[in-house]
Backbone and ligand atoms as CSV (ligand in chain L), in Angstrom:
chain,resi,resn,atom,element,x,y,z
A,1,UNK,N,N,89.461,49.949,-19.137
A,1,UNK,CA,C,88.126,49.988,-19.732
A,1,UNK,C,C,87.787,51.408,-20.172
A,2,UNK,N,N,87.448,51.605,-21.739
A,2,UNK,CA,C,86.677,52.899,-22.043
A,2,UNK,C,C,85.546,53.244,-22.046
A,3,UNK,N,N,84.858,54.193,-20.474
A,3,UNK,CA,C,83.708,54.367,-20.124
A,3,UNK,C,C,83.293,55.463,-21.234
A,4,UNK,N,N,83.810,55.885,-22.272
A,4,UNK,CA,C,83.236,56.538,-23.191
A,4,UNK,C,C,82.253,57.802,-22.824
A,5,UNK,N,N,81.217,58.256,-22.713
A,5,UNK,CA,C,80.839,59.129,-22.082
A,5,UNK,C,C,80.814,59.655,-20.783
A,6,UNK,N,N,81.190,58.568,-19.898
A,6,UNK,CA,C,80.793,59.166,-18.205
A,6,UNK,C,C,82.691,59.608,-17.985
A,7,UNK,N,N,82.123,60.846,-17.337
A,7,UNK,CA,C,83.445,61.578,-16.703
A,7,UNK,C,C,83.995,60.540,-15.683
A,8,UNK,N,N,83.413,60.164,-15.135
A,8,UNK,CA,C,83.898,58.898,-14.498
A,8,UNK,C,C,82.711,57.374,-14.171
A,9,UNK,N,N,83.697,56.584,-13.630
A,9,UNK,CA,C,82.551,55.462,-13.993
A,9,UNK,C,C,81.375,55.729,-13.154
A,10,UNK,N,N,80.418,55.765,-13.633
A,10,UNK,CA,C,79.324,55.965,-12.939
A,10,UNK,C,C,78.348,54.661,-12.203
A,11,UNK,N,N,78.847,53.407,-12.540
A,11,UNK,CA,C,78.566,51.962,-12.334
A,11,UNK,C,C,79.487,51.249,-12.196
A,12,UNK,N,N,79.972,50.282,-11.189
A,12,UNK,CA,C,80.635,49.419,-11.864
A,12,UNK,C,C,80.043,48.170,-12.153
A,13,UNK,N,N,79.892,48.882,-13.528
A,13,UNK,CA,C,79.098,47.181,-13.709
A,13,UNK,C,C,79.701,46.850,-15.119
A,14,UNK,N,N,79.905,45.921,-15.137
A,14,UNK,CA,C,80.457,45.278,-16.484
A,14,UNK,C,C,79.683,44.633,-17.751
A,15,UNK,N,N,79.706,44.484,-18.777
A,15,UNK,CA,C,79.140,43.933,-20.008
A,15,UNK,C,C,78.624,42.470,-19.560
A,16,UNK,N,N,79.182,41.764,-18.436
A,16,UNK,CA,C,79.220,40.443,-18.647
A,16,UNK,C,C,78.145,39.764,-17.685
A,17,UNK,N,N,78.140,40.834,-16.193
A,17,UNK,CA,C,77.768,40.794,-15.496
A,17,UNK,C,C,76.555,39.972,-15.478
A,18,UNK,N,N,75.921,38.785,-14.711
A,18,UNK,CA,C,74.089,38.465,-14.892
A,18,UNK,C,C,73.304,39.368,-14.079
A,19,UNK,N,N,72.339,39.609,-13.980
A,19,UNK,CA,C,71.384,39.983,-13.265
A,19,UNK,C,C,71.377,39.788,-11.832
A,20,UNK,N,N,71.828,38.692,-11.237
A,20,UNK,CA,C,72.145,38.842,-10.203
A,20,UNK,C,C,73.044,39.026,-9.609
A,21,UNK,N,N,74.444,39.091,-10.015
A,21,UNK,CA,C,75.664,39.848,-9.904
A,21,UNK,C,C,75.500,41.341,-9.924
A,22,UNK,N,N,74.605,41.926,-10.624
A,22,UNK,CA,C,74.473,43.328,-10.560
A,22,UNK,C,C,73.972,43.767,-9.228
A,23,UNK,N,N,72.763,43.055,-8.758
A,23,UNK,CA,C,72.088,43.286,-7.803
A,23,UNK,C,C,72.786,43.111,-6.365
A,24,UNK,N,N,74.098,41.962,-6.765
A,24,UNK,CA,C,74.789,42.010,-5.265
A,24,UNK,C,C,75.716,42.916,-5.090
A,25,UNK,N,N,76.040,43.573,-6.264
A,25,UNK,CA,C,77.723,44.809,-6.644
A,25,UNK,C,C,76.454,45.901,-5.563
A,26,UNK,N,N,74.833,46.140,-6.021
A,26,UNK,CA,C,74.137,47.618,-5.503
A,26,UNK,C,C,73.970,47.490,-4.241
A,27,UNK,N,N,73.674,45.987,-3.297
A,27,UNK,CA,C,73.936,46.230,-2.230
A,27,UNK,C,C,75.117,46.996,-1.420
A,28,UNK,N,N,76.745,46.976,-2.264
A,28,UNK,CA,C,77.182,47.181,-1.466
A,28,UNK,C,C,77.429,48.730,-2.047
A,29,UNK,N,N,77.620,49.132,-3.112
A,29,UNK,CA,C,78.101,50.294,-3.678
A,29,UNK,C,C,76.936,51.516,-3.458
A,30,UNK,N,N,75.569,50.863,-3.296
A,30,UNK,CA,C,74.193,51.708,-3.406
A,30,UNK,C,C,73.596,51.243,-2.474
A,31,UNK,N,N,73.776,51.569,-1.123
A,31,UNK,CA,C,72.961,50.370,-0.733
A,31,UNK,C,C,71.546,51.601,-0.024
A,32,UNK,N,N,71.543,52.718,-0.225
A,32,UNK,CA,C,70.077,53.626,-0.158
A,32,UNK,C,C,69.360,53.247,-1.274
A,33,UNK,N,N,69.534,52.666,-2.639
A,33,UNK,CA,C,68.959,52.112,-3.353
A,33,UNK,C,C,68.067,50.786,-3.325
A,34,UNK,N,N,66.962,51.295,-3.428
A,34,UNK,CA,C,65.871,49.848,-3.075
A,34,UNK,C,C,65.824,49.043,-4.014
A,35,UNK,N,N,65.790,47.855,-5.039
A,35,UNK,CA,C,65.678,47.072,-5.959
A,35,UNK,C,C,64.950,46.144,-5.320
A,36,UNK,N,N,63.625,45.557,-6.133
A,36,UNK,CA,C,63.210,44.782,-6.071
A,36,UNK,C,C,62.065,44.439,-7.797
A,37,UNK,N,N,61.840,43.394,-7.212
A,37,UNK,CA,C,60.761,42.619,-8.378
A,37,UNK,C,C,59.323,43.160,-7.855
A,38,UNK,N,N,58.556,43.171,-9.077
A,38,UNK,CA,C,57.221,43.479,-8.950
A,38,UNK,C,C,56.498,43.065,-10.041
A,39,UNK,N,N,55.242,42.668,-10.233
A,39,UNK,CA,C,54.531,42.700,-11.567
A,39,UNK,C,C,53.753,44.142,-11.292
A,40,UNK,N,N,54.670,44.847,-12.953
A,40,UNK,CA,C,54.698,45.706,-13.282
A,40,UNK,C,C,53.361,45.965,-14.473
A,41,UNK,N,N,52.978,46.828,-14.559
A,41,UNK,CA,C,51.769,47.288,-15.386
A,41,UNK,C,C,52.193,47.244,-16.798
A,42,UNK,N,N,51.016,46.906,-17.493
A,42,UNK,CA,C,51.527,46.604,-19.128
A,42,UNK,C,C,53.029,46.135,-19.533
A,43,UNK,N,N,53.441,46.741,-20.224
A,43,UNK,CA,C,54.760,46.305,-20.855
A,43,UNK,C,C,55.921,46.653,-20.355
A,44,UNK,N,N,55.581,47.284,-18.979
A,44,UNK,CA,C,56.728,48.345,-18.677
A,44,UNK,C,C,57.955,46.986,-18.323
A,45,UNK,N,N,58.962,46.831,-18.416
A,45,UNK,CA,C,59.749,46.148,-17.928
A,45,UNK,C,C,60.554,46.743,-16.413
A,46,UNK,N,N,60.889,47.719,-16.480
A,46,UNK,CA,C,60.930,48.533,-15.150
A,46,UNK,C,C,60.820,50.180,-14.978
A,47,UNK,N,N,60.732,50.280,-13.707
A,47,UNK,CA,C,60.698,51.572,-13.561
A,47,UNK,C,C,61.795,51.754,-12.469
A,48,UNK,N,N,61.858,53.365,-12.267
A,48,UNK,CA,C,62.963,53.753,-11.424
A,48,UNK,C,C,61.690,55.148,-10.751
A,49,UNK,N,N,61.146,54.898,-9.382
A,49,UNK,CA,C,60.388,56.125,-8.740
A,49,UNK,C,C,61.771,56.776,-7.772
A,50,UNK,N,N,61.941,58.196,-8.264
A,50,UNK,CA,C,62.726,58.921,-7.394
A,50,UNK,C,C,62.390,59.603,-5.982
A,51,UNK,N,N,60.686,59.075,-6.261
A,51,UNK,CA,C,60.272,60.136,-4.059
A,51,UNK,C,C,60.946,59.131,-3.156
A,52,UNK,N,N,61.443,57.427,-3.625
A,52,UNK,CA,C,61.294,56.357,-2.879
A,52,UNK,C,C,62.846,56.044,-2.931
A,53,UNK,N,N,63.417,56.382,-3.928
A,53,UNK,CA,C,64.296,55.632,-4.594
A,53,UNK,C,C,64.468,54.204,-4.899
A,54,UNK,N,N,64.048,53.775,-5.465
A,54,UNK,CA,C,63.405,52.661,-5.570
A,54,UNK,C,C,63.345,52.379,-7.099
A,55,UNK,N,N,63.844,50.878,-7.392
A,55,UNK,CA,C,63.868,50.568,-9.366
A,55,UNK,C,C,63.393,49.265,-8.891
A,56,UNK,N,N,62.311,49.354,-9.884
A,56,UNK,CA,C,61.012,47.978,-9.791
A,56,UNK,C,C,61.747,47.186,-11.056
A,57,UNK,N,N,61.769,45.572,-11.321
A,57,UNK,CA,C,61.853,44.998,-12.344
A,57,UNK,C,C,60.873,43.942,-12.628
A,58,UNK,N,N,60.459,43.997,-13.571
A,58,UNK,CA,C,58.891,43.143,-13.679
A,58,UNK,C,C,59.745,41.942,-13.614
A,59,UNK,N,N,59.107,41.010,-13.131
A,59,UNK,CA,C,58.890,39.603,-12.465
A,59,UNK,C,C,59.260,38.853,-12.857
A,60,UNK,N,N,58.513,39.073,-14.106
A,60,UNK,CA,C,57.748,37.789,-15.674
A,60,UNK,C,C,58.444,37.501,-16.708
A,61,UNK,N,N,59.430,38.665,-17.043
A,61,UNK,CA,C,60.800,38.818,-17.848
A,61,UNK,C,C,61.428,37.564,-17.807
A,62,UNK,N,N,62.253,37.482,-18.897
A,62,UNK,CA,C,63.663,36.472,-18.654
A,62,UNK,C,C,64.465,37.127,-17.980
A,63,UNK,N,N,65.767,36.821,-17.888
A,63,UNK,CA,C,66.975,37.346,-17.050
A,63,UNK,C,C,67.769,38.694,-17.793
A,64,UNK,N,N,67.151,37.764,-19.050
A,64,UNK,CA,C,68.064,39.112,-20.402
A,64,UNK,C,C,67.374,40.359,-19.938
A,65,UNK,N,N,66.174,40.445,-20.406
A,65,UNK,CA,C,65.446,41.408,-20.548
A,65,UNK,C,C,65.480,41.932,-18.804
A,66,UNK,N,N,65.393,41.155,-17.623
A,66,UNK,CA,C,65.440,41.956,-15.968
A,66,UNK,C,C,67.249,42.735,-16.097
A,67,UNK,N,N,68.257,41.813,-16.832
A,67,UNK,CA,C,69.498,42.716,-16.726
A,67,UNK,C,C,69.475,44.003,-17.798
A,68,UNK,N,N,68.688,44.299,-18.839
A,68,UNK,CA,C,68.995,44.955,-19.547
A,68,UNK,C,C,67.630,46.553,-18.850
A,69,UNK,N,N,66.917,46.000,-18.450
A,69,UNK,CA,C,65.960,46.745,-17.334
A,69,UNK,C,C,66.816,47.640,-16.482
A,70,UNK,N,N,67.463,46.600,-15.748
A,70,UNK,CA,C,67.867,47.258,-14.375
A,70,UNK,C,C,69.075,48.194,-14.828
A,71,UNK,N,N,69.976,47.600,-15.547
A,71,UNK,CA,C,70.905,48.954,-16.130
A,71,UNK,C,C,70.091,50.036,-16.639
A,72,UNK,N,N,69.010,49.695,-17.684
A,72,UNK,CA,C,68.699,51.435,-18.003
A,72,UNK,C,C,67.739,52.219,-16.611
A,73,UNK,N,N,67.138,51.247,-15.631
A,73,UNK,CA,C,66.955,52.044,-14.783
A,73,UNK,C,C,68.011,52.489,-13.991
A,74,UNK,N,N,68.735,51.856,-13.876
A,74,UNK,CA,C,70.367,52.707,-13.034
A,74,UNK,C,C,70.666,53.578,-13.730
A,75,UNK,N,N,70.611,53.681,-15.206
A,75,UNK,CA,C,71.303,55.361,-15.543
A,75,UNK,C,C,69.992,56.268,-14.950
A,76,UNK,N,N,69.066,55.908,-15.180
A,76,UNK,CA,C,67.767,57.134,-14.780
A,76,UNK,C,C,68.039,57.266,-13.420
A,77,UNK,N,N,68.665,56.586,-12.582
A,77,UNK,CA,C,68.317,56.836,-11.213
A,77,UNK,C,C,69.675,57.591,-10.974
A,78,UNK,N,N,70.825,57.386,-11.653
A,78,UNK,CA,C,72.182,57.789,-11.468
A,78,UNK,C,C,71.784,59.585,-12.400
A,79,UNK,N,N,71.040,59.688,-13.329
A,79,UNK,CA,C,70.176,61.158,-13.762
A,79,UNK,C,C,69.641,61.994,-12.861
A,80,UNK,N,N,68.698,61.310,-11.796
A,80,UNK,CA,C,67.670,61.588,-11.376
A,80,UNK,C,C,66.628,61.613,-12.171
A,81,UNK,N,N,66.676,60.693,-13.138
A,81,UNK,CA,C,65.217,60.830,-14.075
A,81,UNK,C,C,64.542,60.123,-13.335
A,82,UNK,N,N,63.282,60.735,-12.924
A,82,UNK,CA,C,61.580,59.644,-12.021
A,82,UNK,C,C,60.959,59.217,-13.555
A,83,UNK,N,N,61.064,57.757,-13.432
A,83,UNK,CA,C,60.054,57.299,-14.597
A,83,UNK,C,C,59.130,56.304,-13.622
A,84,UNK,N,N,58.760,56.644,-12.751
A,84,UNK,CA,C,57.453,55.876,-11.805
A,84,UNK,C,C,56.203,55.376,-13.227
A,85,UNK,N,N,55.926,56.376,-13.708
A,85,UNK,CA,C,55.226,56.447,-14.926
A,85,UNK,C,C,55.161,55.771,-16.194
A,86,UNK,N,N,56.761,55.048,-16.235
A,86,UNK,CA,C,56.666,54.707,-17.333
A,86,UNK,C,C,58.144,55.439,-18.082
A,87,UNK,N,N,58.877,55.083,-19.138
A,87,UNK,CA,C,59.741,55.959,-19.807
A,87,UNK,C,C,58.652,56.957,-20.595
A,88,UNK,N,N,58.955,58.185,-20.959
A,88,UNK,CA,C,58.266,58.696,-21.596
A,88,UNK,C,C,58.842,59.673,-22.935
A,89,UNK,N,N,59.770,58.625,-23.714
A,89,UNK,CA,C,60.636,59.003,-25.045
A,89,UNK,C,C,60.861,60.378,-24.668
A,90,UNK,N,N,61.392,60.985,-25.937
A,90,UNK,CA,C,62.370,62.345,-25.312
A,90,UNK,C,C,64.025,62.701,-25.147
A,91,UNK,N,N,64.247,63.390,-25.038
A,91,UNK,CA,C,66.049,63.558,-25.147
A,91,UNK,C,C,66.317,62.349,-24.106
A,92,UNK,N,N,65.774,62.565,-22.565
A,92,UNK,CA,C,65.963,61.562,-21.377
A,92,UNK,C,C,66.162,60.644,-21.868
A,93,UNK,N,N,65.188,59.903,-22.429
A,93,UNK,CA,C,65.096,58.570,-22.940
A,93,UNK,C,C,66.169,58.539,-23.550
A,94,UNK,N,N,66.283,59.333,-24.806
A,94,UNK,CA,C,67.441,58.722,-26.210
A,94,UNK,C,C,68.639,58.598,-25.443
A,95,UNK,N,N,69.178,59.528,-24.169
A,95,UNK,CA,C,70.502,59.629,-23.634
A,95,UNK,C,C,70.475,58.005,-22.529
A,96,UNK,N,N,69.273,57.617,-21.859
A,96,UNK,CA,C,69.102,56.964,-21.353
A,96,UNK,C,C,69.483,55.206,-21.891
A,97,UNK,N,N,69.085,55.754,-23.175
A,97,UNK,CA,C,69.237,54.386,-23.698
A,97,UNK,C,C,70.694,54.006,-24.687
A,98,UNK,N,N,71.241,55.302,-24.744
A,98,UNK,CA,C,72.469,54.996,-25.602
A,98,UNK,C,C,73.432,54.629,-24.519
A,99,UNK,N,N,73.349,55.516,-23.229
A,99,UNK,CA,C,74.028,54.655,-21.797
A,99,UNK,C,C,73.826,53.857,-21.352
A,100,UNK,N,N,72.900,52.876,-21.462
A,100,UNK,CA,C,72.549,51.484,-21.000
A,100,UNK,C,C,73.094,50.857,-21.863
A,101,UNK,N,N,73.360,51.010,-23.304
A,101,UNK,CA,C,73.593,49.907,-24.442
A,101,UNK,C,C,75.242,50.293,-24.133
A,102,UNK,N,N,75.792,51.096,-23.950
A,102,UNK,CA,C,77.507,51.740,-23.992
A,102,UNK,C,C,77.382,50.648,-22.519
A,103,UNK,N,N,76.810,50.634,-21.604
A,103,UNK,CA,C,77.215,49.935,-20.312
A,103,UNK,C,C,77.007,48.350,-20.672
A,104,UNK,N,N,76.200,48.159,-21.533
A,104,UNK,CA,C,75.863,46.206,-21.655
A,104,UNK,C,C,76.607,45.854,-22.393
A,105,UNK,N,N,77.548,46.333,-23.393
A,105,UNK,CA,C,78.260,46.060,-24.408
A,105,UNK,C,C,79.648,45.889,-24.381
A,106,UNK,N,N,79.925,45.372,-24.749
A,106,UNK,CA,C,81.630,45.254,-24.437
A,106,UNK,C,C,81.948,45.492,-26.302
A,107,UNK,N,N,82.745,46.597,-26.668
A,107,UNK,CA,C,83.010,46.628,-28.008
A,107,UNK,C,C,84.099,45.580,-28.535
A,108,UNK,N,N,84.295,45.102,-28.106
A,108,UNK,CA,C,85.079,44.117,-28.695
A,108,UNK,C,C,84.436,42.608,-28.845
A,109,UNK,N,N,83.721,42.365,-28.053
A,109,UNK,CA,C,82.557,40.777,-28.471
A,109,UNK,C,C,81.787,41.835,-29.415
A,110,UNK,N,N,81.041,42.901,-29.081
A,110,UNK,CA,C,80.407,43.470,-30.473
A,110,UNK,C,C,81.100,42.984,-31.422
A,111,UNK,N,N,81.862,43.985,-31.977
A,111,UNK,CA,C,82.577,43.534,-33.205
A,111,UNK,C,C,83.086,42.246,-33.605
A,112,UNK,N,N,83.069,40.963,-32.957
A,112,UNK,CA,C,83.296,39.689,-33.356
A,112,UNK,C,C,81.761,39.598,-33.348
A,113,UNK,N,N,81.097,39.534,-32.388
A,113,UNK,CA,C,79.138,39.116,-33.190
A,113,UNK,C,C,79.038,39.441,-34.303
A,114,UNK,N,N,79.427,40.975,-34.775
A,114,UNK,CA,C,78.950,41.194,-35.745
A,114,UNK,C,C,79.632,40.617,-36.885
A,115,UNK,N,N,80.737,40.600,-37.238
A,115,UNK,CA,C,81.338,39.494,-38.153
A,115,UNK,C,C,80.673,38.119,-37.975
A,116,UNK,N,N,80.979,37.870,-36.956
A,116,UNK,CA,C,80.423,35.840,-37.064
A,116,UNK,C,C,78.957,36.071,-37.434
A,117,UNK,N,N,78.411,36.534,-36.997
A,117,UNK,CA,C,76.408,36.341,-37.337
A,117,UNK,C,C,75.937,37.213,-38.435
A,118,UNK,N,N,76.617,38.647,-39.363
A,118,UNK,CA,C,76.722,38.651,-40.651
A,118,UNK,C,C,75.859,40.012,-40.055
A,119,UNK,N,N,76.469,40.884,-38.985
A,119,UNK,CA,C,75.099,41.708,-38.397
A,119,UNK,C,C,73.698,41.458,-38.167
A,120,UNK,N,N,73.584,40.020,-38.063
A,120,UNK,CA,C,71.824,39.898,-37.831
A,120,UNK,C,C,71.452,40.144,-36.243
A,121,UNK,N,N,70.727,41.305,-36.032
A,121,UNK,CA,C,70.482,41.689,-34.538
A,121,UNK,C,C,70.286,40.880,-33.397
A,122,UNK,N,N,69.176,39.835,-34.103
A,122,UNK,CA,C,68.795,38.556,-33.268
A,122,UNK,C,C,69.627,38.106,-32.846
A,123,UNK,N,N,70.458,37.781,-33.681
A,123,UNK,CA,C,71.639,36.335,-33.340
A,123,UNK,C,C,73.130,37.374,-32.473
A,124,UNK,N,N,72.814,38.599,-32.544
A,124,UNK,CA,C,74.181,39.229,-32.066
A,124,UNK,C,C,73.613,39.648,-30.574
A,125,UNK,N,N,72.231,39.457,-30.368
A,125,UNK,CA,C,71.784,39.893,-28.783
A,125,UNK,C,C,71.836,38.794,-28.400
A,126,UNK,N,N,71.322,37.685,-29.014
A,126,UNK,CA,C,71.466,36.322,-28.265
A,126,UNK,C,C,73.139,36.066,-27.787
A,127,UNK,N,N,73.506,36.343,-28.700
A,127,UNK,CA,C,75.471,36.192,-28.225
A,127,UNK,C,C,75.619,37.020,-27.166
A,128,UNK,N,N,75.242,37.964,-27.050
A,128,UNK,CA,C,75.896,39.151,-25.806
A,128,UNK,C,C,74.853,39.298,-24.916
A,129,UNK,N,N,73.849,38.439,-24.556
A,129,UNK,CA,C,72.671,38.421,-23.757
A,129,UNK,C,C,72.002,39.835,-23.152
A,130,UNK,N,N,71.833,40.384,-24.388
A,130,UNK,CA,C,70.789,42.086,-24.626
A,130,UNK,C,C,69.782,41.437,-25.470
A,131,UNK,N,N,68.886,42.880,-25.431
A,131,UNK,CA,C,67.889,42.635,-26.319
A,131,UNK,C,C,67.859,43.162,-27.260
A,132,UNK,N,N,67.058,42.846,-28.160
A,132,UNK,CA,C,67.481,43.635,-29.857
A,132,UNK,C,C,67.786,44.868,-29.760
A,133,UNK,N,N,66.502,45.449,-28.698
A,133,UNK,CA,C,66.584,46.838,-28.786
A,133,UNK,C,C,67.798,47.638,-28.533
A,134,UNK,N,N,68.554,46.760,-27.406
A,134,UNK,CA,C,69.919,47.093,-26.711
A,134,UNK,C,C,70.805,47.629,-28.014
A,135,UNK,N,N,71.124,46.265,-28.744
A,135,UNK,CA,C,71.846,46.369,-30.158
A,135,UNK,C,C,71.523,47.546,-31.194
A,136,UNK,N,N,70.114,47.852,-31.231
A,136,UNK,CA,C,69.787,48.931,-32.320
A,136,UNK,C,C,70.309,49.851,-31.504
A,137,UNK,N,N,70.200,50.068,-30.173
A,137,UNK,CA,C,70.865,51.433,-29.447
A,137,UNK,C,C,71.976,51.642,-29.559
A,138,UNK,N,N,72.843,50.547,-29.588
A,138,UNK,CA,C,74.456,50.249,-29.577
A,138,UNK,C,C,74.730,50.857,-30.766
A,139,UNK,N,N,73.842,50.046,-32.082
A,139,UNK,CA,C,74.536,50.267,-33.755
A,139,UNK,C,C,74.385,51.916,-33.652
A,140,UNK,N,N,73.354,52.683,-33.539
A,140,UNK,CA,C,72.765,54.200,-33.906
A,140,UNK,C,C,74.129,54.790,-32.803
A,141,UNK,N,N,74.814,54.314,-31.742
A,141,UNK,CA,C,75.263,55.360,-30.926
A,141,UNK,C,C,76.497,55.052,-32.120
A,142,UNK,N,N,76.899,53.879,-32.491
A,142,UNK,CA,C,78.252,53.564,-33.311
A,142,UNK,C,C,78.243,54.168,-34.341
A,143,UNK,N,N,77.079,54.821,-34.733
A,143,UNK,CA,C,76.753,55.175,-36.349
A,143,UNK,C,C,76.718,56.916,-35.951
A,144,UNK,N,N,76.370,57.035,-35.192
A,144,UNK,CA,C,76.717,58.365,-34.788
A,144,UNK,C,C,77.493,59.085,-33.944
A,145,UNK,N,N,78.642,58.401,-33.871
A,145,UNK,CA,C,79.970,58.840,-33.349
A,145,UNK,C,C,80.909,58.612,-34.190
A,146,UNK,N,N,80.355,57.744,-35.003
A,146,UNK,CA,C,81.432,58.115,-36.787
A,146,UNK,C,C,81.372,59.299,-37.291
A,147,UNK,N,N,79.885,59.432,-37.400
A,147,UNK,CA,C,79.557,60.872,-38.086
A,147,UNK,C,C,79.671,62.232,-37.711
A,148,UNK,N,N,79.841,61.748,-35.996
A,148,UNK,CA,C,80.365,63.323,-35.256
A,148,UNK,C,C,81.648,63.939,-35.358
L,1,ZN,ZN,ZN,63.924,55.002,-19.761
């Protein structure tokens, strides 16, 4: 597997993984790591507080959206980024989110979504169970590692 940016794997978590497969790999690999569900304030889908260590995943979500949560709060917590607060855009964020989409993705179902569904975002997150946003993170990191 090409972990692409991390000097070494920093998760083992796989593209394929559900939401609750992730959560049983952190018991054993993390297990000072607190995870749990909460209804979370406004839109936040999760947070990661570092005084507690502790990554909240709102409740109310589907499964897509609690697995695509809990990975980008695992890179913040694997950072030490505290987003108790909320993400709050910024380099953090942009690095935050191009490592969550490099960790949900498997480049090789990418590149068959994107042929079979003609690049339409919708239909290529529904195939690889991310969220759009995941995919726009994925395309911009793909589009800018051509250009680097
Ligand atoms: Zn974030």
């Amino acid at each position: 597997m090409n972990y692409g940016w991390q000097k070494e794997p920093l998760l083992p978590l796989s593209p394929r993984m559900s939401y609750g497969q992730m959560r049983m790999i952190l018991y054993q690999v993390a297990p000072d790591l607190h995870v749990a569900s909460a209804r979370l304030p406004g839109k936040l889908d999760g947070i990661y507080c570092l005084a507690t260590n502790t990554v909240l995943i709102d409740r109310r979500i589907t499964y897509t959206r609690k697995r695509c949560a809990l990975v980008h709060e695992l890179v913040h917590w694997r950072h030490g980024d505290d987003t108790s607060n909320g993400c709050n855009g910024g380099k953090l964020e942009q690095r935050c989110r191009r490592e969550t989409a490099i960790l949900l993705i498997d480049p090789a179902e990418y590149a068959l979504a994107e042929r079979m569904y003609d690049s339409n975002p919708y239909q290529i997150a529904a195939e690889l169970n991310v969220t759009v946003q995941v995919i726009e993170d994925y395309k911009n990191w793909l589009h800018d590692s051509v250009a680097a």
